[in-house]
LUMKELUM-677998 format. One record per residue (C-alpha): residue number from 1; residue in one letter; chain; z, y, x. Coordinates in Angstrom, 1 decimal. Each point is the difference from the previous one (the first is absolute). Layout:
N
- NUM, A, A, Z, Y, X $
...
# end
This chain:
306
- 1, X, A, -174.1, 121.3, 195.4 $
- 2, X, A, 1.3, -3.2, -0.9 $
- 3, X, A, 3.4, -1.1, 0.1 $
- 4, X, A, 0.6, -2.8, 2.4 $
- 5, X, A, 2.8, -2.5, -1.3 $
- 6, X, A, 2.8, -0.6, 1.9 $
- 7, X, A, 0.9, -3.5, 1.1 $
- 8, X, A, 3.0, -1.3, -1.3 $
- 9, X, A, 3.0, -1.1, 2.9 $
- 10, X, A, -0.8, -3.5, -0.3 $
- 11, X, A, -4.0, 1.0, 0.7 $
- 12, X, A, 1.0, 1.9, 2.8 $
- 13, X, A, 2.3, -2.6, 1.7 $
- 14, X, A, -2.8, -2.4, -0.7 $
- 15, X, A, -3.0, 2.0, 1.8 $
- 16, X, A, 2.4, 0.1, 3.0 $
- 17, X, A, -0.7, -4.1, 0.4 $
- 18, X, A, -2.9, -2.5, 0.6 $
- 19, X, A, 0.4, -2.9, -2.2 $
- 20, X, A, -1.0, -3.6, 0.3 $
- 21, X, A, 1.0, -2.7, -2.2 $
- 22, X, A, 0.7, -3.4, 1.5 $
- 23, X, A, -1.9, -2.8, -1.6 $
- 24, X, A, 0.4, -2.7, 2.0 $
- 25, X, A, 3.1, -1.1, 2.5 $
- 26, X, A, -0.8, 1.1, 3.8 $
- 27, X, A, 2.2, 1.6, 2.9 $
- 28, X, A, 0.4, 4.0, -0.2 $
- 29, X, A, -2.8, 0.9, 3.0 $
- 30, X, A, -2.3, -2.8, -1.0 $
- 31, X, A, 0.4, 1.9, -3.9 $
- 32, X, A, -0.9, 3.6, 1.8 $
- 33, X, A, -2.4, -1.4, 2.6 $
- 34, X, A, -2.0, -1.1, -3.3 $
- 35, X, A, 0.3, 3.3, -1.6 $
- 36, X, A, -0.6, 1.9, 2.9 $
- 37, X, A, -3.0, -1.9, 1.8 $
- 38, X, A, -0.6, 3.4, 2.4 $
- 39, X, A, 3.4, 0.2, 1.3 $
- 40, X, A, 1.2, -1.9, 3.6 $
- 41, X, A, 2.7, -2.1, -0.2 $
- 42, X, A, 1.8, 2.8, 1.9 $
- 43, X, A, -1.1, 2.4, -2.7 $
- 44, X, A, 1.9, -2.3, -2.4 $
- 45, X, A, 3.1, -1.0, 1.6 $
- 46, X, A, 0.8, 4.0, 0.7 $
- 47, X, A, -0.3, 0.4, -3.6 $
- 48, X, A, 3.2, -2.3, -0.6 $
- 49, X, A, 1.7, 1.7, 2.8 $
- 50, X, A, -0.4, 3.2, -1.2 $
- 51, X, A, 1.6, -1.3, -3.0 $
- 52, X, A, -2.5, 0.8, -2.6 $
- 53, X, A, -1.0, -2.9, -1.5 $
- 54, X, A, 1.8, -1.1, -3.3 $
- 55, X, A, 0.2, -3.4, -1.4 $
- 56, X, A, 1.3, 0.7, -3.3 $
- 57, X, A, 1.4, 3.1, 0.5 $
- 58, X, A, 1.9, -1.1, 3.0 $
- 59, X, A, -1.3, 1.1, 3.5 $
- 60, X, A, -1.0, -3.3, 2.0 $
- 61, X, A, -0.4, 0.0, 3.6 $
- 62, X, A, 0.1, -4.1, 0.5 $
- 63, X, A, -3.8, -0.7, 0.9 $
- 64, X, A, 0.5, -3.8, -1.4 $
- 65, X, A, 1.3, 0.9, -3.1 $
- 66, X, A, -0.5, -2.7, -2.7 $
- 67, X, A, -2.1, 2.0, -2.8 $
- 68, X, A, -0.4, -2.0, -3.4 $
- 69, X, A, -2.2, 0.7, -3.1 $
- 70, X, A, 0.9, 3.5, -2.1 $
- 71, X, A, 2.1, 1.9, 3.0 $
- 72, X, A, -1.8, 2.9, 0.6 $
- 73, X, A, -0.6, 1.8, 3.2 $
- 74, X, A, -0.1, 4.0, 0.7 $
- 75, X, A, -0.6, 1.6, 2.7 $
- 76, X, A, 1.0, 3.6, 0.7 $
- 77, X, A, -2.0, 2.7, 0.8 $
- 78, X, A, 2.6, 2.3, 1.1 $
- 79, X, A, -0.2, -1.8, 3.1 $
- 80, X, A, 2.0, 1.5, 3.3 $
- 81, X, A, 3.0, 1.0, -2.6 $
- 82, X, A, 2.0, -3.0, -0.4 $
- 83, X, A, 0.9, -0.5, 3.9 $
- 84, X, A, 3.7, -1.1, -0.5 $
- 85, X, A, 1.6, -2.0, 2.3 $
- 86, X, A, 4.2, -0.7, 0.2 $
- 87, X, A, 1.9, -2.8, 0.9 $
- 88, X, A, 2.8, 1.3, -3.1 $
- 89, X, A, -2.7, -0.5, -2.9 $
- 90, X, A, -3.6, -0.4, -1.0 $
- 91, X, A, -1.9, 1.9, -2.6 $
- 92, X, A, -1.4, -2.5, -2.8 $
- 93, X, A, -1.7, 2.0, -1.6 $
- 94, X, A, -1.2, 3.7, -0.5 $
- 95, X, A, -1.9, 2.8, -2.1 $
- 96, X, A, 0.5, 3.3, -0.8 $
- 97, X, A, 2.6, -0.2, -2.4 $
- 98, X, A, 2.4, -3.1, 1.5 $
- 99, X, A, 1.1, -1.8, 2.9 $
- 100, X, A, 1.2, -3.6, 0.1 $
- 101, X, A, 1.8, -1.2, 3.3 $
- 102, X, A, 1.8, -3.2, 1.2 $
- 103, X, A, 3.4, 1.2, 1.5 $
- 104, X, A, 1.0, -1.8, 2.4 $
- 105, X, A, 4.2, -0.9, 0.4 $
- 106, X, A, 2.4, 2.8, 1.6 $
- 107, X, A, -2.5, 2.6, -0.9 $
- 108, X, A, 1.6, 2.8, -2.7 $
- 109, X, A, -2.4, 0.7, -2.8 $
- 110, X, A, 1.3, 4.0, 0.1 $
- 111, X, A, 2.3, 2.1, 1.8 $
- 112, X, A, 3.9, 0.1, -1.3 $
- 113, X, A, 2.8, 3.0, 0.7 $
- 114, X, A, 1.5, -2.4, 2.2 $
- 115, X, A, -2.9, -1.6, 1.8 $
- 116, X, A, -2.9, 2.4, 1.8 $
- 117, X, A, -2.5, -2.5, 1.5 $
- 118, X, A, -3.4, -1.1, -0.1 $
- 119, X, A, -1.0, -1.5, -3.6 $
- 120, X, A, -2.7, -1.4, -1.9 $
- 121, X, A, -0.4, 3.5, -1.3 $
- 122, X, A, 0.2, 1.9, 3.0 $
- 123, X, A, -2.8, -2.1, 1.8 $
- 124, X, A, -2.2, -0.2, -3.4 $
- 125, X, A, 0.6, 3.9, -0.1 $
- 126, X, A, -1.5, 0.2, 3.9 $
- 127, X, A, -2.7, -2.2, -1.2 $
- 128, X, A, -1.2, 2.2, -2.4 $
- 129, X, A, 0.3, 2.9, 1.7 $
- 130, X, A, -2.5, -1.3, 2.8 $
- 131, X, A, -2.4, -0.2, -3.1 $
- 132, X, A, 0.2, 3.6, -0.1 $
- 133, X, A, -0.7, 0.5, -4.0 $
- 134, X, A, 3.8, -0.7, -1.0 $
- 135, X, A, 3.7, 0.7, 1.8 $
- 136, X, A, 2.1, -3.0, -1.9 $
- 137, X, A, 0.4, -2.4, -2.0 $
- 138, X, A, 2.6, -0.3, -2.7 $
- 139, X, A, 2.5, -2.3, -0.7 $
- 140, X, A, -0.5, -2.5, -2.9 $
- 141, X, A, 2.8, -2.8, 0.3 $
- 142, X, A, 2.1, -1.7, 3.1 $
- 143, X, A, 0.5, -3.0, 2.0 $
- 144, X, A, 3.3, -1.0, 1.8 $
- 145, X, A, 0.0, 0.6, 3.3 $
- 146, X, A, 0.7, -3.6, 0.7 $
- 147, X, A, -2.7, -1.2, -2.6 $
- 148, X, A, -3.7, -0.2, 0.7 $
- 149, X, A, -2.8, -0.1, -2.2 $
- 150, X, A, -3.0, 2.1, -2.2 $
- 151, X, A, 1.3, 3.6, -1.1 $
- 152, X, A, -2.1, 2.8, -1.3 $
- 153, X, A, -0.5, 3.7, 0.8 $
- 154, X, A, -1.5, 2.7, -2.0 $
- 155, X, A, -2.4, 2.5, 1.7 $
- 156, X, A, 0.4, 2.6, -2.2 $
- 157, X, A, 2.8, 1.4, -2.1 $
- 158, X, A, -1.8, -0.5, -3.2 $
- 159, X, A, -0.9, -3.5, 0.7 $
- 160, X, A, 3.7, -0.3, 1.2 $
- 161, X, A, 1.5, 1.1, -3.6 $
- 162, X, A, -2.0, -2.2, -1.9 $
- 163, X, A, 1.2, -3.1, 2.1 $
- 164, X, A, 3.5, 1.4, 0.1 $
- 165, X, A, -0.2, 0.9, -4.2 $
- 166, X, A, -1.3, -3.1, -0.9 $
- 167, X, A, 1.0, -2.8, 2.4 $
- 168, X, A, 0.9, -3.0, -1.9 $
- 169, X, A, -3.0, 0.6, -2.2 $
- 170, X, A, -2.3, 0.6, 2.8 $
- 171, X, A, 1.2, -3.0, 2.7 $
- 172, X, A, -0.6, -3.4, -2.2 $
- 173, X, A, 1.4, -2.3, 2.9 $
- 174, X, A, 2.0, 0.7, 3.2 $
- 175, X, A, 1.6, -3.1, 1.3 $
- 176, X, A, 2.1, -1.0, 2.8 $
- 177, X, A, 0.3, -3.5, 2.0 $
- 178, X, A, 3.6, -0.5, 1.7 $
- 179, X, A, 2.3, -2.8, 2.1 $
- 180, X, A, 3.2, 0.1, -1.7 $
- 181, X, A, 3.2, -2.3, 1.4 $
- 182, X, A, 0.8, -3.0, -1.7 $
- 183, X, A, -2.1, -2.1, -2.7 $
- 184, X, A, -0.8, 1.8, -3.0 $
- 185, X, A, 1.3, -1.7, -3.1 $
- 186, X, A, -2.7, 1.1, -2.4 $
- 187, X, A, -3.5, -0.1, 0.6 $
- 188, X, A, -0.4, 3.2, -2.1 $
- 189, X, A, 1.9, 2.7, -1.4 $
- 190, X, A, 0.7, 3.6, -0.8 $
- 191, X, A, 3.1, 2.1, 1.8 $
- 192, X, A, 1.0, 2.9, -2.4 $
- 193, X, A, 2.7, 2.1, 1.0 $
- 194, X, A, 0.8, 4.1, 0.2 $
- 195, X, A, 0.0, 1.6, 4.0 $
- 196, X, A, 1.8, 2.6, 1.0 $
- 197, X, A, -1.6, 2.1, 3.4 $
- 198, X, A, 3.0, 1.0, 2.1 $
- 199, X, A, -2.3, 0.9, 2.9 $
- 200, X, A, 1.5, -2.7, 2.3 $
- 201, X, A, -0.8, -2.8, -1.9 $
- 202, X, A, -0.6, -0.6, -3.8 $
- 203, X, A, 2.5, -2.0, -1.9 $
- 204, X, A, -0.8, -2.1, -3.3 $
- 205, X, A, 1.4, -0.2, -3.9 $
- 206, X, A, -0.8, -2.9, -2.3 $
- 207, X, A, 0.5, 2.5, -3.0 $
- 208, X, A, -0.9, 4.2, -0.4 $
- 209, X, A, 2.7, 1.4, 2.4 $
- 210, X, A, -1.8, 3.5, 0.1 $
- 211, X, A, -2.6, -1.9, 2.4 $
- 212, X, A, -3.7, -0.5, -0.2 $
- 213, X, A, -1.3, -2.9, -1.6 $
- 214, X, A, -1.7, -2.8, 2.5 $
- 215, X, A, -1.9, -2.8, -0.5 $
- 216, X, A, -1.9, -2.4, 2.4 $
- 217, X, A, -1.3, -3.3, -1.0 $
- 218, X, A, -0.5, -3.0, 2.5 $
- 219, X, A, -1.6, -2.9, 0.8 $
- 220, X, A, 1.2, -2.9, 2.2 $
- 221, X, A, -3.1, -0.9, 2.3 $
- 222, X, A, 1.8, -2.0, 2.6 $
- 223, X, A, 2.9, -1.9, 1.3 $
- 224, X, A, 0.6, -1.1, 3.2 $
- 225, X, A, 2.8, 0.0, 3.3 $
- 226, X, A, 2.7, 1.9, -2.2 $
- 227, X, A, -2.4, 2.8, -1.1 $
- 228, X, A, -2.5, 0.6, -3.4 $
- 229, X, A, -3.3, 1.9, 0.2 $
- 230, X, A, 0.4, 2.5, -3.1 $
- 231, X, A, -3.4, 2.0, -1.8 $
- 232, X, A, 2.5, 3.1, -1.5 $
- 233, X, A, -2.4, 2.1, -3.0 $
- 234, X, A, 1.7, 3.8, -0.1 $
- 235, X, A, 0.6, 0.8, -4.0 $
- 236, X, A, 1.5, 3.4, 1.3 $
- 237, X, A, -0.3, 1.1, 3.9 $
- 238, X, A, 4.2, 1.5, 0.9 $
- 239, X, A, 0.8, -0.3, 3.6 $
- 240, X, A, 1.2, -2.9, 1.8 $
- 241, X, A, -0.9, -1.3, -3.8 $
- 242, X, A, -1.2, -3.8, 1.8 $
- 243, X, A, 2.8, 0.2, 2.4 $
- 244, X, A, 3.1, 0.5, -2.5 $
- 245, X, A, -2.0, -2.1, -2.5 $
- 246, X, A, 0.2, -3.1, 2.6 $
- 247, X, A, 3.7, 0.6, 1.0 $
- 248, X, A, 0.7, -0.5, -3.5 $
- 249, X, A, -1.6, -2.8, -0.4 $
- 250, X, A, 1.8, -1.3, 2.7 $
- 251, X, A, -2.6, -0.5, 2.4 $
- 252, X, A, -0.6, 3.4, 2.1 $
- 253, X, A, -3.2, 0.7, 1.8 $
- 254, X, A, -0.1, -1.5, 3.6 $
- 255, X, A, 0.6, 2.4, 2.2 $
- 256, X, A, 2.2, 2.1, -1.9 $
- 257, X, A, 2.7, 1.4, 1.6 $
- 258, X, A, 1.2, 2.8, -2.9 $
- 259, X, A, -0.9, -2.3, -3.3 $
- 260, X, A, 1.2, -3.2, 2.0 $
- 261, X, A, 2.2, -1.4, 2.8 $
- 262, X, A, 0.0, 2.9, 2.7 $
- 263, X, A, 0.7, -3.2, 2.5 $
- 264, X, A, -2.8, -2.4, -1.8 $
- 265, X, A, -2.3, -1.3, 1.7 $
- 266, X, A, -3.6, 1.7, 0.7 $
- 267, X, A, -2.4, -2.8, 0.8 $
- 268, X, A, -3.1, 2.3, 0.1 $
- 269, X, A, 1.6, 3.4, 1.3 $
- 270, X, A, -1.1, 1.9, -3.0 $
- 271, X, A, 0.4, 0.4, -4.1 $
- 272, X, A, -2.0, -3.1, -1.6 $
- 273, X, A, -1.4, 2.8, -2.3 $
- 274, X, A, -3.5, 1.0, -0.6 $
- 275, X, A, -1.8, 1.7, -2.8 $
- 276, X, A, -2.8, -2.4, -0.1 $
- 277, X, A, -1.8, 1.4, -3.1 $
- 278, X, A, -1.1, 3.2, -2.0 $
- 279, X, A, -2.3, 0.3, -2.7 $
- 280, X, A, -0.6, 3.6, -2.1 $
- 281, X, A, -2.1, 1.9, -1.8 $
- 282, X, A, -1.7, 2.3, 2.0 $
- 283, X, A, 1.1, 3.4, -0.8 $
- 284, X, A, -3.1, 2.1, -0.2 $
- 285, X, A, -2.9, -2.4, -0.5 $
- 286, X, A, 2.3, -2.1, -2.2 $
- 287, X, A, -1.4, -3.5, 2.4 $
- 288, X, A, 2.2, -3.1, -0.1 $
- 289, X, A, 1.2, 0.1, 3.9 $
- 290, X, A, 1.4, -3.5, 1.5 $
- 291, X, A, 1.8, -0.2, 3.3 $
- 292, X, A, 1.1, -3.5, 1.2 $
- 293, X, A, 1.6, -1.1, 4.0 $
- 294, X, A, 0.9, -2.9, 0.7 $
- 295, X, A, 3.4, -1.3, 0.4 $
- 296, X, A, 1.4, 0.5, 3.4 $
- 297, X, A, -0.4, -2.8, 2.4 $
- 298, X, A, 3.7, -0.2, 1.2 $
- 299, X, A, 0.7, 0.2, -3.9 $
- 300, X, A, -1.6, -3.7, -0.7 $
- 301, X, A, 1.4, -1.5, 3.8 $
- 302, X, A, 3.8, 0.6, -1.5 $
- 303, X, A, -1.0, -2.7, -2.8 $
- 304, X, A, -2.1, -2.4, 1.7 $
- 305, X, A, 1.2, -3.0, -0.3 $
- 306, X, A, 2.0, -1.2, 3.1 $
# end
């Protein structure tokens, strides 16, 4: 009997999708209408509302969206599976090894000592579990409560350990976009300083007080009506990192009330921070993953011009 070879994780995660490569620019149904001349239209649009169709690796549910030359499209076959709906995040993207979500504000990525409520990785965990193949998912990094954005969960411990073992090698780009009082004197920079994590807040050094070395460098997009529009690139990823990187500067994030005036004004009723991009190495089939979203709306209407 002959041996039959066994597929390597990246040709496993690939038999799992349909691909089509976009040649020329065309609307997302009008793309799989052309592909897919057997299905009805209805056939088609369930498809995006099941969420399994991908448009380079993200999952795509806008029927109109703009395709150009070289995106590819995939469509899942584990179809039925990837029924998620919540008001508190959305799944980006999914296989057997990762999730990437988009967390919405107020939503805390894990549970604390101090704070037993629904999280990110409580409802992932439920989501999972409705799968009925796996009972969690496992924790890879955070988000503030207050900050929105793309964070990644592991669906396996082993996958888990080789994110957590190897993060700054694995993740090539994780950005942020933020509102920050005041107008930014530079147009770019880099804060360096050491934090300190005294559970209530974080405080920050400019030299080695015992702390851990931060660093975040920025870029002035904006200015406009007494605010900038900052891009902030993480060097290192220490918590509240952004936050006590902006108060020193000067110019704390909008909405701030621990790393900036408690009695400031909140012109958008949130924290103006979102992690708008990640980009990695895939940690099993070793595939260059990039995540994008786009700046929040009520983000760009605090520097319009007036």
């Amino acid at each position: 009997m002959g041996n039959k070879q066994r597929k390597s994780p990246a040709e496993r995660e690939k038999a799992k999708y349909t691909d089509y490569m976009v040649k020329e620019p065309m609307g997302l149904m009008e793309f799989l209408a052309s592909k897919m001349p057997d299905a009805s239209r209805t056939k088609l649009k369930s498809l995006l509302t099941k969420r399994v169709v991908f448009v380079d690796k993200k999952i795509t549910t806008q029927y109109n969206f703009p395709l150009t030359p070289g995106m590819k499209v995939q469509i899942s076959k584990e179809r039925g599976k990837r029924e998620f709906r919540n008001r508190l995040m959305d799944i980006v993207y999914e296989d057997r090894y990762l999730i990437v979500i988009e967390k919405k504000t107020g939503l805390l990525s894990v549970n604390t000592e101090r704070q037993k409520e629904r999280t990110a990785y409580t409802i992932l965990n439920e989501y999972v579990q409705r799968s009925g193949k796996q009972r969690r998912v496992y924790i890879v990094h955070r988000l503030d409560r207050d900050t929105s954005g793309l964070m990644m969960f592991a669906k396996d411990e082993m996958t888990q350990q080789k994110l957590r073992s190897n993060w700054h090698g694995i993740v090539t780009d994780r950005r942020y976009v933020a509102v920050v009082d005041g107008d930014m004197e530079k147009d770019e920079g880099t804060v360096v300083s050491w934090l300190t994590d005294h559970k209530l807040y974080v405080s920050s050094s400019p030299y080695d007080d015992g702390g851990e070395v931060a660093i975040t460098h920025y870029k002035t997009i904006k200015r406009a009506n007494g605010y900038s529009l900052m891009e902030l690139k993480l060097e290192t990823g220490r918590r509240n990192q952004i936050r006590v990187h902006m108060q020193d500067l000067k110019h704390p994030v909008v909405g701030d009330g621990r790393y900036g005036r408690e009695d400031g004004p909140n012109p958008i009723g949130r924290l103006a921070l979102h992690a708008f991009k990640l980009c990695f190495e895939h940690p099993v089939t070793g595939e260059q993953m990039a995540f994008e979203t786009p700046y929040p709306p009520e983000f760009k209407r605090l520097v319009l011009k007036k």
